[in-house]
N, C-alpha and C positions, 0 to 999 in steps of 0.2 A: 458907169455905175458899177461899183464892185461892193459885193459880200466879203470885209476882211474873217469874221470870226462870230461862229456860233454858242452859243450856249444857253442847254437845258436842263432844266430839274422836274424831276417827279413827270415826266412826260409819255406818255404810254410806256412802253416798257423800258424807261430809261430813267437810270436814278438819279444821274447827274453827268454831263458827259458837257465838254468842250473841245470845240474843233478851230483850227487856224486853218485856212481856203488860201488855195490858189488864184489866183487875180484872173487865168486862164480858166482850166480847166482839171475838175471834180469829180471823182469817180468812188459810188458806194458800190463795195463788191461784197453779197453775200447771198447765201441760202436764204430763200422764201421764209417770211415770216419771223425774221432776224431785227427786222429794225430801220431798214435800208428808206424806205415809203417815210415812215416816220421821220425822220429826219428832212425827206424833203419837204413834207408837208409843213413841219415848223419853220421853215422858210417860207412858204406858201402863206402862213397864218400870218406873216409879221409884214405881208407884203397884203392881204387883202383883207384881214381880220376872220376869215372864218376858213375853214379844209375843204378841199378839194374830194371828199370822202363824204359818204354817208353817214353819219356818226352825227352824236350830241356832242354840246361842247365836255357835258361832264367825261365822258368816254374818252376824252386827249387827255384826261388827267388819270396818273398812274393808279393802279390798283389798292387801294387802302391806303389812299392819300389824300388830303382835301385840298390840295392847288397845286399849283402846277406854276411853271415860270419859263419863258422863251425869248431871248431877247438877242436879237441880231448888230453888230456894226459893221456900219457901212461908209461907201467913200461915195457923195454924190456933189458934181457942180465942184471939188476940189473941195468941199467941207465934211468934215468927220460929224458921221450921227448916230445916232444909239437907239434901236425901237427896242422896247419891252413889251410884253404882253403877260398878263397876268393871270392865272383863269383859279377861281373857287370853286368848288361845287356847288351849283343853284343857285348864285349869284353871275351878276351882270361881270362879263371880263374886263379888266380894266386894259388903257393902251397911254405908254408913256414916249414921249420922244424929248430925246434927251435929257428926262429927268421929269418935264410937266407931264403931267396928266392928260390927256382930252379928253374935249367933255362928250363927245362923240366918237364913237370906234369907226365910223366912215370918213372921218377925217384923215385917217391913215394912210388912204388911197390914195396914190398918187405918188407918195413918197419913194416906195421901195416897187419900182414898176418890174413886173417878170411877163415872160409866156409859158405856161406850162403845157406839157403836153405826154400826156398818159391813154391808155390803150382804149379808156373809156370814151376819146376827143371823138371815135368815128362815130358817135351820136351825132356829130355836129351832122355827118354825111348825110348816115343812114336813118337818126333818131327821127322824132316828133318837132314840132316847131316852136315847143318848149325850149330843147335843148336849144337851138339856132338860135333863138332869143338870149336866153340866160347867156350865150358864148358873146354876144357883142356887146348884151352890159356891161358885163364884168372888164373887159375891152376896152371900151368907150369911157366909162366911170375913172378908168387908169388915166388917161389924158388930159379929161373934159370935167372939171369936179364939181360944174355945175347940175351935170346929166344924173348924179345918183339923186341930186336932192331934184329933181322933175321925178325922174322914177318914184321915190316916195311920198312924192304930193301926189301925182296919179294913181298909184293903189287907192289911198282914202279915199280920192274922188271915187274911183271907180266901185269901191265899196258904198261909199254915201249913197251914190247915185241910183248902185241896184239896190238900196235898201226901199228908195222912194220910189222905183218900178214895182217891185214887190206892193209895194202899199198905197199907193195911187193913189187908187178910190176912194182909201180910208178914210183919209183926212183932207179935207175941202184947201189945206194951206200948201197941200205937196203940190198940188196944180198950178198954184202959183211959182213955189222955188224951182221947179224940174227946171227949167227956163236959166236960173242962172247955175247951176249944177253942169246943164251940157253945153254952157259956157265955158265954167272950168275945167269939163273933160276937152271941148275942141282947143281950148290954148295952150292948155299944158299938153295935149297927143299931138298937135302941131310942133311943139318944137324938139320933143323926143322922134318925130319922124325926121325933121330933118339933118338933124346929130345923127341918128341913124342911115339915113338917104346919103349924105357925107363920109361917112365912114367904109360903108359898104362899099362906094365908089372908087375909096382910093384901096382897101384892100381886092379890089378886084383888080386894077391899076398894077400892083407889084405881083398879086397871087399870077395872073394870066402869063408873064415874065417866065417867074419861078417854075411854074409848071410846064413851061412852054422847054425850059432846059432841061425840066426831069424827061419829058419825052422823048428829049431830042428835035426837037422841033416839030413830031409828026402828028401835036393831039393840041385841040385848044379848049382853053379853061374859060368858063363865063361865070360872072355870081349876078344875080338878078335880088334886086329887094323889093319885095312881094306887099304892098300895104293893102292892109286890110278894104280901105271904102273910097279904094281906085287907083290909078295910075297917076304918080307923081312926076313923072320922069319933064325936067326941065321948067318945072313948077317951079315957083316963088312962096313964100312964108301965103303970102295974102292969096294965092290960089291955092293952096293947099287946105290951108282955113276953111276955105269957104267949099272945096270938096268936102272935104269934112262933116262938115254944116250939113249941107245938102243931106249929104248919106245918112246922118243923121235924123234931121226931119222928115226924109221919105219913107224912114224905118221905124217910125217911134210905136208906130202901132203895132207892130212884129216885136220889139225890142218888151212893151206890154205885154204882150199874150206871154213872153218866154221870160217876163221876170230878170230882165239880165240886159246889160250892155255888150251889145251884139259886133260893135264896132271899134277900130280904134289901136295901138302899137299892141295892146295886150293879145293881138289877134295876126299880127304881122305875121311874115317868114321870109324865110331867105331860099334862094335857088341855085344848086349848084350847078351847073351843067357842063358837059364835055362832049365836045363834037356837036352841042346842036341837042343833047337829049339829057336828059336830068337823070344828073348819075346815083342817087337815092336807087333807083329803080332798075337803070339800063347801065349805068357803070360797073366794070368789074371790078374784083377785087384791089389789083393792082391800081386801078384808076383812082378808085376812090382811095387808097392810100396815099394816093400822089396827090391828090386832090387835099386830103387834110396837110399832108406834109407843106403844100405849098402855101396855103391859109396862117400855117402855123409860122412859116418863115415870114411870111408878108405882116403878120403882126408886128413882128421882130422892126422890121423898117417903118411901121406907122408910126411907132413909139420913138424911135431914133428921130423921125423926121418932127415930131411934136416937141421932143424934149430936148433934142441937141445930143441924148447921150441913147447908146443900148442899154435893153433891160438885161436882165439876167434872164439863163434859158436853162429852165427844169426839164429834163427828159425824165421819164420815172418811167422803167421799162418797157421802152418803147423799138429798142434797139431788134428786139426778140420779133416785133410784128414787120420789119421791114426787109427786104430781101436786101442783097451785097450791095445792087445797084443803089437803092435810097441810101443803105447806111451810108454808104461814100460820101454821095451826093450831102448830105446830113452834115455828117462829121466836116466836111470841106467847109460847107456854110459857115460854120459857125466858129471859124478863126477870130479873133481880134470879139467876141463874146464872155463872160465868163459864163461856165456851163456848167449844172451840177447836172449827173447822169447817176442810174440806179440799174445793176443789172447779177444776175447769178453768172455770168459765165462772159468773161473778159478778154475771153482767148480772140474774136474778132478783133474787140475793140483796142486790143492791144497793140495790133497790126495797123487799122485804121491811122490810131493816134501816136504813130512812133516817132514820130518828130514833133509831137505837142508837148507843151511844159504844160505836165499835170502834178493832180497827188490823187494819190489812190487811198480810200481808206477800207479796213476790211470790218465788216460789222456780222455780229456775231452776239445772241438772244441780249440785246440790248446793251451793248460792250463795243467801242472801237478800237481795235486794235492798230498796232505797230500800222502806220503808211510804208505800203508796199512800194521799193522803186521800179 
């Protein structure tokens, strides 16, 4: 899968700008707050429909301008395709491929498959069980395009559901429906655990490899997937179910008093550990760098091994948080990749990458300039 050629209008600080990619590797070099981010992000947006950033959509569109345009071509499977992304202010974004329309912006998923990886990823390590969650949908949903549309039938469930814990009492009919509600919740959180319970496994599979060579062989990597209402491990659809069930029924009185569905993937986590202790906690620095580094690599092969082809690999300043040893290790990985990378100061990677066929572009308050050779 290769990124041939970008192009955007009216896009954060950029009026209009087109760029031609190396099939290899991509380097933005500029001073903070130039533009460099921005640009990967609109690769980011044409590949998952929404930023990798805190921001509204209206906020991606330029300053005194009311839309914005980003539309990527790409080489996938040996066929040329064309995503566009459209965005209004206070209007819904549109998403075109190859010219139609979709009538869903999550339809786009799957198409243009990346890994990105930014300084903010060591949430995965060290964050909340938010973050670990959010990192394996977004994951999973690239591969699996069944798994976004279970994620969004289980929100509403899980919304409906705690609407009618909340009101129980009220009304003498919710007594009746609860019954086929935490139906809908055990069928649809059964099969988002086990897309989950699968996934986890086989990125534990390549990450424990990977990290096993950043150490050198002297540290070993485990990911554990943590379900909320028990232990799956070599479980079947029909006993998972029925854990489920159980956890469910045992708790409905607790689940009552607290107004809220107590159980279930909304609740899950993931476990990283090294040598035996959860590196969240007991990992140091180093470790837990190694540790996201090798997560992030092992995506890289899930995707190959689903799709037949690599995705594209966003680095957005990350070069800056890894010491000599990772960068190597990094840059080595990611031969026969294409790679867009974001950094203020080139002088490593220049060294790194001096036998890669790249192109360097220099970006400057929303301008790119002349490709440096």
């Amino acid at each position: 899968m290769i990124v041939s050629r970008l192009k955007v209008k009216n896009y954060r600080n950029f009026n209009e700008a087109e760029i031609v990619f190396n099939d290899s590797l991509n380097i933005f070099v500029g001073d903070n707050g130039q533009g460099k981010t921005n640009l990967m992000e609109s690769i980011y947006l044409t590949s998952i429909g929404r930023t990798f950033r805190l921001n509204s959509e209206n906020e991606l569109i330029k300053f005194n301008e009311n839309n914005s345009v980003i539309a990527v071509n790409l080489q996938k499977s040996n066929y040329n395709m064309k995503i566009e992304l459209k965005l209004e202010k206070n209007k819904k974004k549109q998403v075109l491929i190859n010219g139609v329309k979709l009538d869903k912006t999550s339809e786009m998923i799957g198409i243009l498959n990346n890994v990105i990886f930014t300084p903010d990823d060591m949430k995965i390590v060290k964050g909340s069980p938010i973050e670990r969650r959010k990192f394996i949908n977004i994951d999973i949903s690239q591969i699996k395009p069944k798994y976004k549309y279970l994620l969004n039938s289980y929100k509403k469930i899980c919304t409906e559901r705690n609407m009618l814990l909340k009101n129980y009492y009220i009304k003498a009919e919710n007594k009746e429906i609860i019954g086929i509600w935490n139906d809908y919740l055990i069928n649809t959180g059964t099969d988002i655990v086990l897309y989950r319970y699968e996934y986890v496994n086989k990125l534990k599979k390549y990450a424990m490899n990977i990290y096993s060579d950043i150490s050198g062989n002297k540290e070993e990597f485990d990911l554990i997937y943590l379900c909320s209402f028990g232990n799956i491990e070599n479980m079947d659809k029909s006993e998972i179910r029925s854990l489920f069930h159980n956890k469910i029924s045992s708790n409905f009185n607790q689940e009552l008093q607290n107004k809220t569905t107590m159980f279930g993937p909304h609740k899950d986590d993931i476990i990283i550990k090294i040598n035996g202790r959860e590196c969240k906690y007991f990992g140091s620095q180093g470790q837990q760098r190694s540790a996201i580094l090798a997560i992030k690599l092992a995506e890289i092969e899930i995707i190959r091994e689903e799709t037949g082809e690599y995705p594209i690999l966003l680095l957005d300043d990350v070069l800056s948080e890894l010491d000599n040893k990772r960068k190597g290790f990094l840059i080595n990985y990611i031969k026969g990749i294409q790679t867009f990378i974001t950094t203020t100061d080139d002088h490593d990677l220049n060294v790194l990458t001096e036998k890669y066929n790249k192109k360097k572009f220099y970006i400057n308050e929303g301008k790119i300039g002349d490709i440096i050779n």
